[in-house]
N, C-alpha and C positions, 0 to 999 in steps of 0.2 A: 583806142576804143575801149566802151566798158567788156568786161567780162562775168556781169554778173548773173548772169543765164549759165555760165557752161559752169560757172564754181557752184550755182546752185543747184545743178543737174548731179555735180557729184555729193556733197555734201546729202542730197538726200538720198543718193544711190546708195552710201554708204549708210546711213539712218535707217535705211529700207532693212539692213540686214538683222535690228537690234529691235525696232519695235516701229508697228502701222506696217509691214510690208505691204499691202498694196493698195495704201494712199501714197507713201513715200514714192515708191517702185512707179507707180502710174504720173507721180508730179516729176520723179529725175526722168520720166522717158520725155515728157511731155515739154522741162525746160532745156533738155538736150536738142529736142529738136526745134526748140525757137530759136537757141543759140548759134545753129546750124542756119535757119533762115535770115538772120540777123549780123550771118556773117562775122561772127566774134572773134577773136585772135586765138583763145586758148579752143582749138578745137578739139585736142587731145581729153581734154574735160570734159567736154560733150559726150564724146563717145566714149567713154568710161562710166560716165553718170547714165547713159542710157544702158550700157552693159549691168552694168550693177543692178540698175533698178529693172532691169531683166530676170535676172540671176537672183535678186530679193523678189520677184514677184513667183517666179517658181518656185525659191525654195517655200515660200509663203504656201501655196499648194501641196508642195509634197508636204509639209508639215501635217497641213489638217488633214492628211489623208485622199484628199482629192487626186492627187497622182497616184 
């Protein structure tokens, strides 16, 4: 099967953390979880990419102050 949902979920989870966090953070949650409905093999991908682009969406928050 493809995997291109959960490697895209991490790659921008990881992106999320350098610059756009939360357009990154919101597209690696969002491709984590189609990867996940889609059933892909690399699911460890998935839920890393949605971690990250968690973790890039709040640091994205604490940064401006909003936390």
């Amino acid at each position: 099967m493809d995997n291109k949902f959960s490697t895209a979920s991490l790659v921008c989870g990881i992106i999320s953390f350098f610059i756009f966090p939360f357009i990154f953070g919101v597209v690696s949650i969002i491709l984590g979880i189609i990867a996940f409905a889609k059933k892909e093999n690399k699911k460890l991908f998935a839920i890393i990419g949605i971690l990250l682009g968690v973790v890039g969406i709040i640091w994205a928050f604490y940064a401006t102050g909003i936390l």
